[in-house]
N, C-alpha and C positions, 0 to 999 in steps of 0.2 A: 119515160124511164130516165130523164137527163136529170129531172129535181135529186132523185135518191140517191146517185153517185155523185151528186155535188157536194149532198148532205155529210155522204159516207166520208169523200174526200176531206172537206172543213173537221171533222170527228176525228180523223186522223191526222189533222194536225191541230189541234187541241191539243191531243191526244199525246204526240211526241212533246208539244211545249213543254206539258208538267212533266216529263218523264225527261225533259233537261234539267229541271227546277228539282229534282228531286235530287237528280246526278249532283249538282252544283251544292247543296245542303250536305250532301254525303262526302262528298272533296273534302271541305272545311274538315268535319268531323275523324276522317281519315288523317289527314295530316297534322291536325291538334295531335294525335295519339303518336302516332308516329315518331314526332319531334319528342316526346316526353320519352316515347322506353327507347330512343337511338340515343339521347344526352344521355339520361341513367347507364344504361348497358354501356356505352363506351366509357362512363365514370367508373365504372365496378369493375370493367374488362372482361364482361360476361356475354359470353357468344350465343347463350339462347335468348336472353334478354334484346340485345341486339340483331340476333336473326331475327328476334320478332317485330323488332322495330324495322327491321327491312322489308319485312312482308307487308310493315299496315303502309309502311313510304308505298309499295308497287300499288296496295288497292286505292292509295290517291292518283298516284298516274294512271292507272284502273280507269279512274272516272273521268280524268283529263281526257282520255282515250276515248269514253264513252262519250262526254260529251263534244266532244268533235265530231264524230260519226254522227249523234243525234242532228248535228246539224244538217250536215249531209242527207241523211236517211227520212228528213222532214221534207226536205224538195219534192215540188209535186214530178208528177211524170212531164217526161221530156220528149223530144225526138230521138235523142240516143237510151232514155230509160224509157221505154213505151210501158213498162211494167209497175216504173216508180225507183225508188232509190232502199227500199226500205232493207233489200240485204246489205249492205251498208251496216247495218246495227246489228247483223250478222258475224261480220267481220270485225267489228268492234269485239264481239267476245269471241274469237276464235282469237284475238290481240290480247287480249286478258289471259287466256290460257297459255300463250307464248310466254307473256311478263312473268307468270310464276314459275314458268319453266326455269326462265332466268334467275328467280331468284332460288329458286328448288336449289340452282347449281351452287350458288354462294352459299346455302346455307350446308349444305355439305362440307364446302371449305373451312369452313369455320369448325364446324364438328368435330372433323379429322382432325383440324388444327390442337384444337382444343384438346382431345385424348389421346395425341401424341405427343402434345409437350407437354401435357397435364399443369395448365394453364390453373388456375385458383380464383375463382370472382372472388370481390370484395358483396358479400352482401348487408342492406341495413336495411331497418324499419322502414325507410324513407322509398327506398326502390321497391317492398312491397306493397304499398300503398299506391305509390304509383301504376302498379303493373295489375291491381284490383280495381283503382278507377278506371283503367285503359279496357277492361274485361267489362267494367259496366258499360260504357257507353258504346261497345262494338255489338255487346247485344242488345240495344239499344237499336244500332244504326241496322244492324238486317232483319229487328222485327221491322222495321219501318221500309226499308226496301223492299222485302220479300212482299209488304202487304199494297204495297203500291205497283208492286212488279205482278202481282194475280191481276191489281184491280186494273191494270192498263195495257193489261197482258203483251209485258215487254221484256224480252227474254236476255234483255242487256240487263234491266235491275233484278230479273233473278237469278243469270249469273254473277253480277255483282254482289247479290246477297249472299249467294252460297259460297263465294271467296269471302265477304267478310266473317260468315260462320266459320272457316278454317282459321280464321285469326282468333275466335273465339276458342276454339280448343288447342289452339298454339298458346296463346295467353295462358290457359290453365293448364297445360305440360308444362310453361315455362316458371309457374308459382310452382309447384311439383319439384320442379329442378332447386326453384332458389329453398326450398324449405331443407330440400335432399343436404347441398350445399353447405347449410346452417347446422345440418346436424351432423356434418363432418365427414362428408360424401363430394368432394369436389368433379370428380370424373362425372357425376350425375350431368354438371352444366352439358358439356359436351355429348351426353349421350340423349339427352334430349331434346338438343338441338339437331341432331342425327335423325330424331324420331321424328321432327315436324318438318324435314326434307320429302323423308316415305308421305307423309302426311298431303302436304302441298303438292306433290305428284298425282296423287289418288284423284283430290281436284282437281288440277290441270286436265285430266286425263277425261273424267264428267264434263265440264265444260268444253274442251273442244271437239268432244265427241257430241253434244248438241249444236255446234256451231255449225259442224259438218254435214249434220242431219240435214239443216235446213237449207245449206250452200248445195247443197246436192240434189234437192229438188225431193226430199224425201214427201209420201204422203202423206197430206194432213187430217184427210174425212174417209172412214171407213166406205168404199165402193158400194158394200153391201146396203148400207143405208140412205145412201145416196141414190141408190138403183131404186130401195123402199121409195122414198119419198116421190122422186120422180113418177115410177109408176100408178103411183096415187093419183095422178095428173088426169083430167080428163082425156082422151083420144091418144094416150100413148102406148102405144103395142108392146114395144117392147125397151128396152133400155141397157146398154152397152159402153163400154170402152171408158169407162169412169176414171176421171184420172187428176188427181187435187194437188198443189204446190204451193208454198208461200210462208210466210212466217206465219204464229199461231194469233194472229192477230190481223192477222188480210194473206187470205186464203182464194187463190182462184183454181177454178174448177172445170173443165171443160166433158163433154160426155157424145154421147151418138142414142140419140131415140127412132124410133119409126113407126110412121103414122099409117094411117087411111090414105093409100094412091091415090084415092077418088080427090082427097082435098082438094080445094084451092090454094096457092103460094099463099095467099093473103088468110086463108084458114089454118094450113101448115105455122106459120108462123105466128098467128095468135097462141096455137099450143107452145110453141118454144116459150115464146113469152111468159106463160104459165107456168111453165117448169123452171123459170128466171127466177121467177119473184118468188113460187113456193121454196126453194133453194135457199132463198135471202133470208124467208121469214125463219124454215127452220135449223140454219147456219148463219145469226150475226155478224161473224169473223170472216163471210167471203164479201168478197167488194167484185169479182164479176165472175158469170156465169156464160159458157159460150157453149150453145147448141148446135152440133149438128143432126138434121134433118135429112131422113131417107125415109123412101115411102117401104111399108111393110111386104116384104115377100110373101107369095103364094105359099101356106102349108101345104 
């Protein structure tokens, strides 16, 4: 049994490499955009424009964030991690959900600011164009996350995607505003900068609420089918106490079967074995399986 969790271990970290190499491509692309609508917005004095550019600066430290953890979260198991490091990338997006919080709160400031002094952007051609190329390449940057976050089922780049979708519909409230703006609605800036605070909360609130999930040891494999498949097993009577943890990507599982009294340890324990590997074949995502063995009570 020593080859296949070698295998599994070498796969996952594969595995986290490109899923730093992805982080590191998505930085760059984050921060292009960012630097463009935070110069524009502060040229124009335009608080959604610039809330938005604060948002796409956080989804670059987003990834700074991510990829540090990745580093971390790639370490094999240790003496002090006998389990592995991989909540770590756990924690990484529970940090992501904080960073919007913080900017959620900026972006408020500005809002109030805005439709209290009833501040006036300067808008031109030039910062619309800007802020459509910034819209193209954000939906750009989380099809390309979202699809590498299924394909490597890593729930850093699909909370990183699904913040950078909230940039995406920040971007086009914030075209909304400048067109408002333009046509002689200046209070619109402000109040649409108001709206992608509510916005970026709603997110926040998604992603830390799956970070949770998993820092908490929430269940990953329905009992009931794990009990199915188990009981499948040659020589196993009955099956019990089911109980799965782990990220959606390395998944362990532990359970209580009970066999034939009569076995031998050395029979008893071929059946565990069997319920090991069938586990393996029909759950990808677990990397280890621990049985407990009791012999079956008299009906």
């Amino acid at each position: 049994m020593e080859a296949p969790l070698v295998d599994r271990s070498a796969a996952l970290q594969e595995r986290n490499r490109k899923v730093r190499f992805v982080l590191l491509a998505i930085l760059v692309a984050n921060w292009v955009v960012a630097v463009a609508k935070l110069v524009f917005g502060l040229m124009a004095q335009s608080a959604s424009v610039t809330a938005d550019g604060l948002h796409s600066f956080i989804d670059g430290g987003s990834n700074v964030l991510g990829l540090v953890a990745m580093g971390v979260a790639s370490r094999p198991a240790d003496a002090d991690h006998p389990y592995g490091h991989g909540k770590f990338e756990a924690l990484a997006s529970l940090g992501i959900g904080a960073m919007i919080g913080v900017g959620m709160l900026e972006l408020g400031r500005m809002a109030f600011d805005s439709l209290l002094h009833d501040k006036h952007p300067t808008v031109s051609v030039t910062m619309a164009a800007v802020m459509v190329l910034t819209l193209v390449i954000n939906l750009a940057v989380t099809r390309v996350e979202r699809h590498y976050g299924q394909k490597y089922k890593s729930s850093l780049l699909l909370a990183d995607a699904q913040h950078t979708l909230s940039d995406v519909f920040v971007t086009i409230a914030v075209l909304i505003s400048i067109g408002l703006v333009a046509l002689g609605f200046p209070r619109a800036d402000g109040l649409v900068a108001l709206a992608v605070m509510l916005f970026v909360a709603w997110v926040a609130y998604g992603i830390v609420r799956q970070a949770v999930g998993i820092l908490s040891d929430t269940a990953r494999l329905d009992p009931a089918q794990v009990s199915q498949q188990t009981l499948a097993v040659a020589g196993v009577r009955s099956c019990r106490d089911v109980r799965s943890r782990g990220m959606e990507e390395s998944v362990y599982v532990d359970l209580k079967i009970e066999v034939d009294p009569q076995l031998t340890t050395a029979q008893a324990h071929e059946v565990a074995d069997k319920v090991e590997q069938t586990l393996h074949d029909a759950y990808p995502q677990v990397v280890d399986v621990v049985v407990h063995v009791e012999p079956a009570k008299a009906r």
